[in-house]
C-alpha positions as CSV (number, residue, x, y, z in Angstrom):
1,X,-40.8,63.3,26.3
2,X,-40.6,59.7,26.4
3,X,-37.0,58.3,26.4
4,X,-36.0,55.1,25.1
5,X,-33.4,52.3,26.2
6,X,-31.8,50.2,23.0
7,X,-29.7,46.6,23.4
8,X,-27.7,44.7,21.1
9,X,-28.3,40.8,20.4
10,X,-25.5,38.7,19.4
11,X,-26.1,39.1,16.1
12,X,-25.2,42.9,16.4
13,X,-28.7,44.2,15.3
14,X,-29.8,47.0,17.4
15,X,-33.3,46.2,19.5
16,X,-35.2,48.8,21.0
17,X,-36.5,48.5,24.6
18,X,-39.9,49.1,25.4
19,X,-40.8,52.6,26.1
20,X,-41.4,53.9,29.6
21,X,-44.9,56.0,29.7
22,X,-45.1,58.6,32.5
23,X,-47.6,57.9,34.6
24,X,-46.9,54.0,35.5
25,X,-47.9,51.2,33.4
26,X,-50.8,50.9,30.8
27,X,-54.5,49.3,32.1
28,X,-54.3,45.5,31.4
29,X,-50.3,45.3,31.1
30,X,-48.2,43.4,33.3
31,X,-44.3,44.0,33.7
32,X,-42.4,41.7,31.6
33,X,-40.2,39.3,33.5
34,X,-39.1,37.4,30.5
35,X,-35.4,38.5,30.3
36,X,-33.3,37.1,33.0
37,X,-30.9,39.4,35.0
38,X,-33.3,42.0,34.5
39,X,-35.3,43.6,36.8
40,X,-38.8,45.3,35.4
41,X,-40.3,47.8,37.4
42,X,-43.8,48.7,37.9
43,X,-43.5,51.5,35.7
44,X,-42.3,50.1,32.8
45,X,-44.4,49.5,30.2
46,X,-45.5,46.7,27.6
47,X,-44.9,47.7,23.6
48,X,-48.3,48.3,22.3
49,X,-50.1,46.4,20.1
50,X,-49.3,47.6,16.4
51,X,-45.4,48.8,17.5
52,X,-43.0,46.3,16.2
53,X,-38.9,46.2,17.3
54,X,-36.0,47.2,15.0
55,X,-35.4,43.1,15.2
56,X,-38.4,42.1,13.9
57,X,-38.7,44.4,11.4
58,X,-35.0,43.5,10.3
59,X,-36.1,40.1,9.8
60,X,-39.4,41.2,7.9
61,X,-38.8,41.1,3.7
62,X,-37.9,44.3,2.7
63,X,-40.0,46.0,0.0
64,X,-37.9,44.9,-3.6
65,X,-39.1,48.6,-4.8
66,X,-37.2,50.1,-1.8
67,X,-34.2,47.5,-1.3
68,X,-33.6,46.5,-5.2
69,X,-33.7,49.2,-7.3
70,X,-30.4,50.8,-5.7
71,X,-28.8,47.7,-6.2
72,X,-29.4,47.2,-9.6
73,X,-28.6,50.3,-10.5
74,X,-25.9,50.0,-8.6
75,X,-24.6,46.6,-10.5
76,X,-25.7,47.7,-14.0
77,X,-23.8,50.8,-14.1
78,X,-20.5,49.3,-12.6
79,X,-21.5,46.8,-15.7
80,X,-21.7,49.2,-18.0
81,X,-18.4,50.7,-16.3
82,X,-16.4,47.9,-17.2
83,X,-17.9,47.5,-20.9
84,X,-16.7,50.8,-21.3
85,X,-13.0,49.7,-20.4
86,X,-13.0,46.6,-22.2
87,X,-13.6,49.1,-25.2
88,X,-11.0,51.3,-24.3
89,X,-8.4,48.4,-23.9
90,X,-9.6,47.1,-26.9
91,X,-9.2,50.7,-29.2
92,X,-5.4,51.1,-27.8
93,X,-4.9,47.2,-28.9
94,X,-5.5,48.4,-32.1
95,X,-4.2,51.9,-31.9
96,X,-0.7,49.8,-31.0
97,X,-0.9,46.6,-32.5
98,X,-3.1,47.2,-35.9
99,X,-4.5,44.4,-37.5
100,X,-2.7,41.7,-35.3
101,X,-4.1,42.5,-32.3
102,X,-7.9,42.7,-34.4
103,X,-7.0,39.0,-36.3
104,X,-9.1,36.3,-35.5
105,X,-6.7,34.1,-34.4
106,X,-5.0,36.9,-31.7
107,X,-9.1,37.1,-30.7
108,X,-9.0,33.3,-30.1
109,X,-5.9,33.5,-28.3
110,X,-7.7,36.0,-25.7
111,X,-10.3,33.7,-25.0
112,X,-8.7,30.7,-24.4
113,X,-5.9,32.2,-22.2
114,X,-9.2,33.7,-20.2
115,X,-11.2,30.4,-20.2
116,X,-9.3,28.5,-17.3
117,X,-8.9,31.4,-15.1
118,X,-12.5,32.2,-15.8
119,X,-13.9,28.9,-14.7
120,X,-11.6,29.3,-11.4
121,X,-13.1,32.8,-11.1
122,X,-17.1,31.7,-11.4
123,X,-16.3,29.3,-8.2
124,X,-14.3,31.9,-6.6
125,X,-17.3,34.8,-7.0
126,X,-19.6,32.2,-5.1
127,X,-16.8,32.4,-2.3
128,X,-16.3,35.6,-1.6
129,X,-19.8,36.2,-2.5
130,X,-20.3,34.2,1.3
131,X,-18.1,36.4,3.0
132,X,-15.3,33.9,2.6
133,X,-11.9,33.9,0.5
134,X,-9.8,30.7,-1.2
135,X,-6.4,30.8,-1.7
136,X,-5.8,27.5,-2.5
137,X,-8.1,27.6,-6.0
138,X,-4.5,27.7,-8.1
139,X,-2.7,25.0,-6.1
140,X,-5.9,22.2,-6.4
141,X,-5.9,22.9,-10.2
142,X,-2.3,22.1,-10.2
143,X,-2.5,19.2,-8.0
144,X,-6.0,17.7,-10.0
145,X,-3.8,18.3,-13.0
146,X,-0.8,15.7,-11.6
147,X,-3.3,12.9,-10.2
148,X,-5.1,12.6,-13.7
149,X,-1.8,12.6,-15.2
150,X,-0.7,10.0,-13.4
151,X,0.2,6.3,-15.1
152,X,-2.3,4.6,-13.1
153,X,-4.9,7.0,-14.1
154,X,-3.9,6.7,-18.0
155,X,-3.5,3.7,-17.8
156,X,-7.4,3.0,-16.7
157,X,-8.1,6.0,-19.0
158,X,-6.4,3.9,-22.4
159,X,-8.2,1.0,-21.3
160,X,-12.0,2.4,-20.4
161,X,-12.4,5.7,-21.8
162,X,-10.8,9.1,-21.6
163,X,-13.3,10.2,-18.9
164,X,-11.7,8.6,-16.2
165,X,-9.1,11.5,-16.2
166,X,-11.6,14.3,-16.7
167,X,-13.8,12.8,-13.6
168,X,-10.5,12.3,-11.6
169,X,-9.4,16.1,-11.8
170,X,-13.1,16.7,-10.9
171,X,-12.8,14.7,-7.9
172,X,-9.6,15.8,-6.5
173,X,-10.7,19.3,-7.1
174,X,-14.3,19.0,-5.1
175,X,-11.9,16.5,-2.7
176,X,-10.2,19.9,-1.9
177,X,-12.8,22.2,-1.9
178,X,-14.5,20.1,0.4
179,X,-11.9,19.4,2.9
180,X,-11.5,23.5,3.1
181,X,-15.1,23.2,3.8
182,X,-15.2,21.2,6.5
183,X,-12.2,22.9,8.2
184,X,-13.7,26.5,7.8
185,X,-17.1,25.8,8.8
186,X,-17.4,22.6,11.5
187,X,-13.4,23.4,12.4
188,X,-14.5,27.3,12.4
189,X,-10.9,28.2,11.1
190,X,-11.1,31.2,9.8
191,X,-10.7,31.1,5.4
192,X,-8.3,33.2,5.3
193,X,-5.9,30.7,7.5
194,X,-7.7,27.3,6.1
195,X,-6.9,28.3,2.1
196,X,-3.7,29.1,3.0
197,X,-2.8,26.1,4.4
198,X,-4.6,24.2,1.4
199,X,-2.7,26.1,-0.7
200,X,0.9,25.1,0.5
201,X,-0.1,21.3,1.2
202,X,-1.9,20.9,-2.0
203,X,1.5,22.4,-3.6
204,X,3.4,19.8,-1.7
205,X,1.2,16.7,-2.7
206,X,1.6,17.7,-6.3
207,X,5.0,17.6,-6.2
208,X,5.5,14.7,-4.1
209,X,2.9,12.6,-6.7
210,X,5.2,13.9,-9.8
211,X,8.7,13.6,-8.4
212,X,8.4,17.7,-9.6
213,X,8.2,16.3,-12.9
214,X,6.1,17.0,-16.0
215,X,3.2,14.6,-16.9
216,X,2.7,14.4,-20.4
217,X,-0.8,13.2,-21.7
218,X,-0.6,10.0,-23.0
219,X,-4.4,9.5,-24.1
220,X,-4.9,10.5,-27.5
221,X,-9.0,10.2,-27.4
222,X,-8.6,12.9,-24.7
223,X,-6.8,15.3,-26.5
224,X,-8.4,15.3,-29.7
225,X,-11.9,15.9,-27.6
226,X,-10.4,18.6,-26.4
227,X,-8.6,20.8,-28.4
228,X,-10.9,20.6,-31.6
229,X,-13.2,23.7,-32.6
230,X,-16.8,24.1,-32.5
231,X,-17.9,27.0,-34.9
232,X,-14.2,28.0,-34.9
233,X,-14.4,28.7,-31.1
234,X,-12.0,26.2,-29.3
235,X,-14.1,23.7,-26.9
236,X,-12.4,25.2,-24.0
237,X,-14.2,28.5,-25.0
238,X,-17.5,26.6,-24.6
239,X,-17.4,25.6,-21.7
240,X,-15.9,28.7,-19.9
241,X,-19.3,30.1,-21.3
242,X,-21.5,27.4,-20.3
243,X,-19.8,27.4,-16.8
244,X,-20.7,31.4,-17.1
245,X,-23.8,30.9,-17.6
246,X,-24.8,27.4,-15.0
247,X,-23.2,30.2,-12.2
248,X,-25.5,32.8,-13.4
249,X,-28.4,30.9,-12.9
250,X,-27.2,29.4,-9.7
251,X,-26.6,32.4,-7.8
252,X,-29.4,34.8,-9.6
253,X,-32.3,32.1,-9.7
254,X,-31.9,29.2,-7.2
255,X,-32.3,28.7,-3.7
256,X,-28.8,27.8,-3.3
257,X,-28.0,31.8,-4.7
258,X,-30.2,33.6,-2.6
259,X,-28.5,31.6,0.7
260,X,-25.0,32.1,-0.7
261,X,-25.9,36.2,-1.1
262,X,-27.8,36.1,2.8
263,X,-24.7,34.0,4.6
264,X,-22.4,36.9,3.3
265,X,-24.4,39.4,4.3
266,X,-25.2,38.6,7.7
267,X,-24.6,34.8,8.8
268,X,-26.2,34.9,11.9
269,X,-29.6,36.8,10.3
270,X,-29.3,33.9,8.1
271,X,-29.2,31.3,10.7
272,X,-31.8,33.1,12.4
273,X,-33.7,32.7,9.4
274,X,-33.4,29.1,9.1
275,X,-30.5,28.8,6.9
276,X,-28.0,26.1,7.6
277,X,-24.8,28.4,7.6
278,X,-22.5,25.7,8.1
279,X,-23.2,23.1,5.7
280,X,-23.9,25.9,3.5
281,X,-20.6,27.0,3.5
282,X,-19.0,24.0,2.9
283,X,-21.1,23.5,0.2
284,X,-19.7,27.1,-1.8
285,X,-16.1,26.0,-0.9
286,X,-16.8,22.4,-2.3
287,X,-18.3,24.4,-5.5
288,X,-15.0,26.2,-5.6
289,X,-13.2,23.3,-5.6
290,X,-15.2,21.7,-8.2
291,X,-14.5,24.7,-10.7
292,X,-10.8,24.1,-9.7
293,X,-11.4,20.9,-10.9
294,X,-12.7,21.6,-14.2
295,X,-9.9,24.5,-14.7
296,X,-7.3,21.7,-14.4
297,X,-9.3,19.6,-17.5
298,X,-9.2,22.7,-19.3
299,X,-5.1,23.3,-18.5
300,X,-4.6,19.5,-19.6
301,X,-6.0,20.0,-22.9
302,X,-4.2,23.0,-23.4
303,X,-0.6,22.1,-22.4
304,X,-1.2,18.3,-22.7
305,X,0.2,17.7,-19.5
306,X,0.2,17.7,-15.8
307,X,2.8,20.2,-13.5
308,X,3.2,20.7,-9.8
309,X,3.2,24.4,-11.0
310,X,0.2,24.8,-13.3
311,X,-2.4,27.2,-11.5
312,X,0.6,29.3,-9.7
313,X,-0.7,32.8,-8.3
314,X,-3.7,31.9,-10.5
315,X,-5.9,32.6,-7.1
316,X,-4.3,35.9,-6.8
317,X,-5.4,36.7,-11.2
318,X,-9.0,35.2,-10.0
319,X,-9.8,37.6,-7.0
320,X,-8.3,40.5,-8.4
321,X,-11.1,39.3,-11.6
322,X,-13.9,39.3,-9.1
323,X,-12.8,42.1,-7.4
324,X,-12.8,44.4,-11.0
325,X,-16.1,43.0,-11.5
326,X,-18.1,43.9,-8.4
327,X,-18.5,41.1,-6.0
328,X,-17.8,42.8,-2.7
329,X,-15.0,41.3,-0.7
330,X,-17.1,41.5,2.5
331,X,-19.9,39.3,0.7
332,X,-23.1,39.8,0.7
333,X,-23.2,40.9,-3.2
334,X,-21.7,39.1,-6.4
335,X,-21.9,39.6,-10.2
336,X,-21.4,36.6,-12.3
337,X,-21.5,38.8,-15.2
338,X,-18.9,41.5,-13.5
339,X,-16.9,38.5,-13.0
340,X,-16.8,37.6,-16.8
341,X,-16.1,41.2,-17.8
342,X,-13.0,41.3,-15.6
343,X,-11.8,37.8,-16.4
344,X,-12.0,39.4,-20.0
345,X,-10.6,42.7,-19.5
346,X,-7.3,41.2,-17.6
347,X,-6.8,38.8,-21.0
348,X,-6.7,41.7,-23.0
349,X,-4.4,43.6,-21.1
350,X,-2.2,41.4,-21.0
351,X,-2.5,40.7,-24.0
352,X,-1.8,44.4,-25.0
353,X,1.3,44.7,-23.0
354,X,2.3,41.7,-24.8
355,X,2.1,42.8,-28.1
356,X,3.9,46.3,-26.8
357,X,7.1,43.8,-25.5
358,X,6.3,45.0,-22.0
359,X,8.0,43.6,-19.4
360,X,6.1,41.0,-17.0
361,X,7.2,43.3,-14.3
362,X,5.4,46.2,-15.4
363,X,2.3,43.6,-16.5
364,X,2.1,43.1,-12.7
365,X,2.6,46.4,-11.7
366,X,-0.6,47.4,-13.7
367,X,-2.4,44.8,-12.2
368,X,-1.7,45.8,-9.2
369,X,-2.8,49.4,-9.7
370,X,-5.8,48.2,-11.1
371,X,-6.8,45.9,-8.2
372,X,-6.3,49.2,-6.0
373,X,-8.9,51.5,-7.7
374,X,-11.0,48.9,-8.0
375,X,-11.5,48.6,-4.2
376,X,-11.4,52.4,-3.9
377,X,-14.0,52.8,-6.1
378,X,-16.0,49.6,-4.4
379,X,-15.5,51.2,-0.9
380,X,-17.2,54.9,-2.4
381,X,-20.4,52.7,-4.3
382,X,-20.9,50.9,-0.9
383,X,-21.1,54.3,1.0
384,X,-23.1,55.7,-1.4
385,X,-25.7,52.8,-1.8
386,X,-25.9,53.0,2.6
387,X,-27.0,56.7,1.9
388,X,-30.0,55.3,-0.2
């Protein structure tokens, strides 16, 4: 029997050597000096023609018949999973609170109160989506919130139009996402230490900028934009949805998805593959940022004004979101529409222990709980898909 020798590159995928024949080297073949530091004998033969390496056929597509199908089925049933809770959450909402918790207005309530952390969520699914984590998503909101809210920004706002503020809490939120970024990938700070640190100093700004005082909104154009209905669902619904759906198409039909899902699988296959991981990456945290931004026009127009302490522990509500919805915290795989589901299943629970006087302690305890199983039961899907 023929035995075989096996490598590893420095991307960690597993190369086999070629194999050694028996009686010396093949007619035609000549011993492969190629690889320095390594000596070839003369018996060593040359991989015939037809034989390809566990590299190259890593790097080859993979069948979408063979690959795919687990996956989707995969992602459709957690789907389906979490429609099934969201059902069940809403039948004890109504077992508990009757016809309050089922009013229109109560319904209305539950959407708005998930729009912001929703749009926070979509950017944070493109994240950890890359193999990365922010931390810092709850602190830029609050920060963007306290710069548009500023007197010289409402000031220009009275005398131009109300869209100076909504493009300044845009700006200061990609500002942020950007400089994370840059730190993560040209600084190679891991993002993990990088959001963190984004997350106190952005805290600090904010409070610096506002004296830790609240910023009422002084541009009535602004408001009334804002917190008028469209077909009875409040404008901040509207555009949690069409954020919802831009991220849907972004990561499920674009280049810019299918590079997001291949950097979180395996940077360095994608770098191989001619991916530019780096400025890549700083694009998703800059995207991050971005929906930061637009969370903090969405808080303005709800509370009409600008806090060193809106967003707090709002990063902490939008992973645990993704998490319930299926994006896998190693990257690599992420579910816009799993992200949704959860954003909408926290709201009503909350929601539910509300209504049942529940103590905020035990709210968070639930959460908690929740955030548990749900990695459990992400931990036994990803086994069981690696057996497929």
């Amino acid at each position: 029997m023929s035995t075989e020798d096996t490598s590893h590159d420095a991307s960690g995928v597993k190369a086999s050597a070629p194999a050694r024949g028996r009686g010396g080297p093949r007619a035609g073949s000549h011993p492969d000096t190629s690889v320095p530091g390594r000596a070839m004998s003369g018996t060593e033969a040359v991989v015939p023609t037809g034989e390809t390496s566990t590299v190259e056929r890593d790097l080859r597509p993979v069948d979408s018949e063979q690959k795919a199908a687990p996956t989707f089925q995969l992602s459709l049933g957690h789907s389906l999973g979490l429609v099934l809770a969201l059902v069940a959450l809403i039948a004890l909402g109504a077992a508990t609170g009757g016809d309050r918790f089922l009013s229109l207005s109560n319904m209305t309530t539950i959407l708005s109160q998930a729009a912001v952390i929703g749009v926070i969520s979509i950017g944070v699914t493109f994240v950890i989506t890359a193999g990365g984590i922010d931390l810092s998503v709850g602190s830029v909101m609050g920060l963007a919130t306290v710069w548009a809210t500023t007197l010289g920004t409402q000031a220009m706002a009275n005398d131009l139009h109300w869209i100076v503020l909504v493009l300044t809490a845009l700006a200061v939120g990609a500002g942020a996402g950007l400089v994370n970024g840059i730190i993560i990938a040209y600084g190679k700070v891991v993002p993990f230490i990088a959001t963190l640190a984004m997350l106190v100093a952005a805290r600090g700004f904010a409070e610096i900028i506002s004296g830790r005082q609240t910023q009422i909104v002084n541009v009535p154009e602004f408001t009334n934009a804002f917190r008028r209905s469209i077909l009875g669902v409040p404008v901040i619904v509207w555009i949690f949805i069409l954020v919802a759906v831009a991220g849907w198409f972004l990561l499920n039909r674009t280049t810019f998805g299918r590079r997001t899902i291949a950097v979180g699988g395996n940077a360095e296959a994608a770098r191989l593959a001619g991916i530019k991981v780096k400025r890549h990456t700083m694009l998703v945290f800059t995207l991050a940022g971005l929906c930061a931004g637009i969370g903090a026009v969405m808080m303005l127009s709800r509370t009409t004004a600008g806090s060193s302490t809106h967003g707090s522990l709002m990063e902490l509500d939008a992973i645990a979101a993704v998490v319930i919805g299926g994006t896998l915290l190693v990257g690599g795989r992420g579910t816009i529409v799993g992200t949704v589901l959860g954003v909408i299943i926290f709201a009503v629970l909350t929601n539910v222990l509300i209504q049942n006087n529940l103590d905020q302690s035990v709210q968070a305890l639930v959460t908690g709980g929740i955030i548990v199983g749900a990695v459990l039961l992400q931990q036994r899907f990803s086994r069981e898909a690696k057996r497929r």
